[in-house]
C-alpha positions in Angstrom: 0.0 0.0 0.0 2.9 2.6 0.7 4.1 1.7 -2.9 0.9 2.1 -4.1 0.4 6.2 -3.1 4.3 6.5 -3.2 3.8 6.6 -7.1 0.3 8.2 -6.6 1.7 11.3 -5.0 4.6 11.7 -7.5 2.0 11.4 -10.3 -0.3 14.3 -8.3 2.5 16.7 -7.8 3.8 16.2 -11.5 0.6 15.8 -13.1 -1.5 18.7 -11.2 1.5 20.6 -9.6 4.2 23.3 -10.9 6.0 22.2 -8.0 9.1 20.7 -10.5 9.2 23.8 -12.5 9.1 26.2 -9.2 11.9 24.5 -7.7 13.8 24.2 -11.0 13.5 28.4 -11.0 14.5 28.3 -7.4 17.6 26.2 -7.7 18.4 27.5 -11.5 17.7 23.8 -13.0 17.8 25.4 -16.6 19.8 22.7 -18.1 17.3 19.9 -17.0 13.8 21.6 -16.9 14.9 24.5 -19.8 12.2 26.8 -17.6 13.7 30.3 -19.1 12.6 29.1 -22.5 9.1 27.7 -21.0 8.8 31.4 -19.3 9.1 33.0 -22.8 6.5 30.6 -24.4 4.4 31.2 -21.5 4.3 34.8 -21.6 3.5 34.7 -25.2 0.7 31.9 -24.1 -0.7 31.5 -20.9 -3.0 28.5 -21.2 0.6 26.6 -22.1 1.3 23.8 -19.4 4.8 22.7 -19.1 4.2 19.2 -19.9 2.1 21.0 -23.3 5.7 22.4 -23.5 7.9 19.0 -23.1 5.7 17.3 -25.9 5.8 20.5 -28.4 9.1 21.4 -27.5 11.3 18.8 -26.7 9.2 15.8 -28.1 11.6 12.7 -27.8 10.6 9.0 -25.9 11.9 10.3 -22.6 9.4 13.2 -23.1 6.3 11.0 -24.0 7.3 8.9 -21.4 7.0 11.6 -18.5 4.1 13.2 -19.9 2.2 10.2 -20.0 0.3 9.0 -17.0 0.0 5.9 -17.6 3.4 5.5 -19.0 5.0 6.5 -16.2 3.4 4.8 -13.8 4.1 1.5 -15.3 7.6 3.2 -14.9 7.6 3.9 -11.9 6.3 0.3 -10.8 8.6 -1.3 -12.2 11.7 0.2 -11.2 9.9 0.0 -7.0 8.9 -3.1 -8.0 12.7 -4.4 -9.3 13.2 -3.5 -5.5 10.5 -5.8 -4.0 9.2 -8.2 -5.9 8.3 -7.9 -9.8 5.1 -10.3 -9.1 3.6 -7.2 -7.2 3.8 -4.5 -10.6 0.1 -4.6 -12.1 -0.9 -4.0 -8.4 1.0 -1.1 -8.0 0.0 0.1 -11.4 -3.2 -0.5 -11.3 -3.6 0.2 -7.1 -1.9 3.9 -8.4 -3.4 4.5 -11.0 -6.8 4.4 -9.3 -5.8 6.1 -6.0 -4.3 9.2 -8.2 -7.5 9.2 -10.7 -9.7 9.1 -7.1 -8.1 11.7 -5.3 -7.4 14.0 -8.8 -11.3 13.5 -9.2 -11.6 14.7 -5.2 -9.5 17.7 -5.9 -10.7 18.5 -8.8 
């Protein structure tokens, strides 16, 4: 179960948070999150999310795959689950994907 909203609240904060690009302005990140040139798009466009920016941007696999929710959680669950024990992955998929739908619905 602490697997299970583990990935749930890292998919909340990246799907339905700015929290990665506030902290990537805080600690000048640039290089990893390019935030100055989402900033610039932004201004020109302010309905522009930052993952609308990864995919239009920066569209490679690594891209698709973090912008993805259900990509990344199967991600995510599998590297945990490398950790404990691979028979316990469509749980933890599954179990996440559900919790983070249910509480995004909840918030929402």
């Amino acid at each position: 179960m602490n697997t299970i909203c583990l990935i749930s609240i890292i998919l909340l904060i990246w799907f339905r948070t700015d929290a990665w690009i506030e902290y990537c302005r805080i600690f000048d990140l640039n290089l990893i999150s390019f935030y100055k040139d989402f900033d610039i798009k932004y201004n020109n466009d302010v309905s522009l999310t930052y993952l609308q920016y990864l995919r239009i941007y920066h569209n490679c696999f690594f891209i698709r795959l973090i912008t993805c929710p259900i990509c990344l959680t199967i991600w995510l669950g599998l590297l945990i689950s490398m950790f404990t024990s691979i028979i316990l992955l469509p749980v933890y998929v599954i179990g996440a994907l559900l919790l983070f739908l249910i509480i995004d619905k909840l918030l929402g």
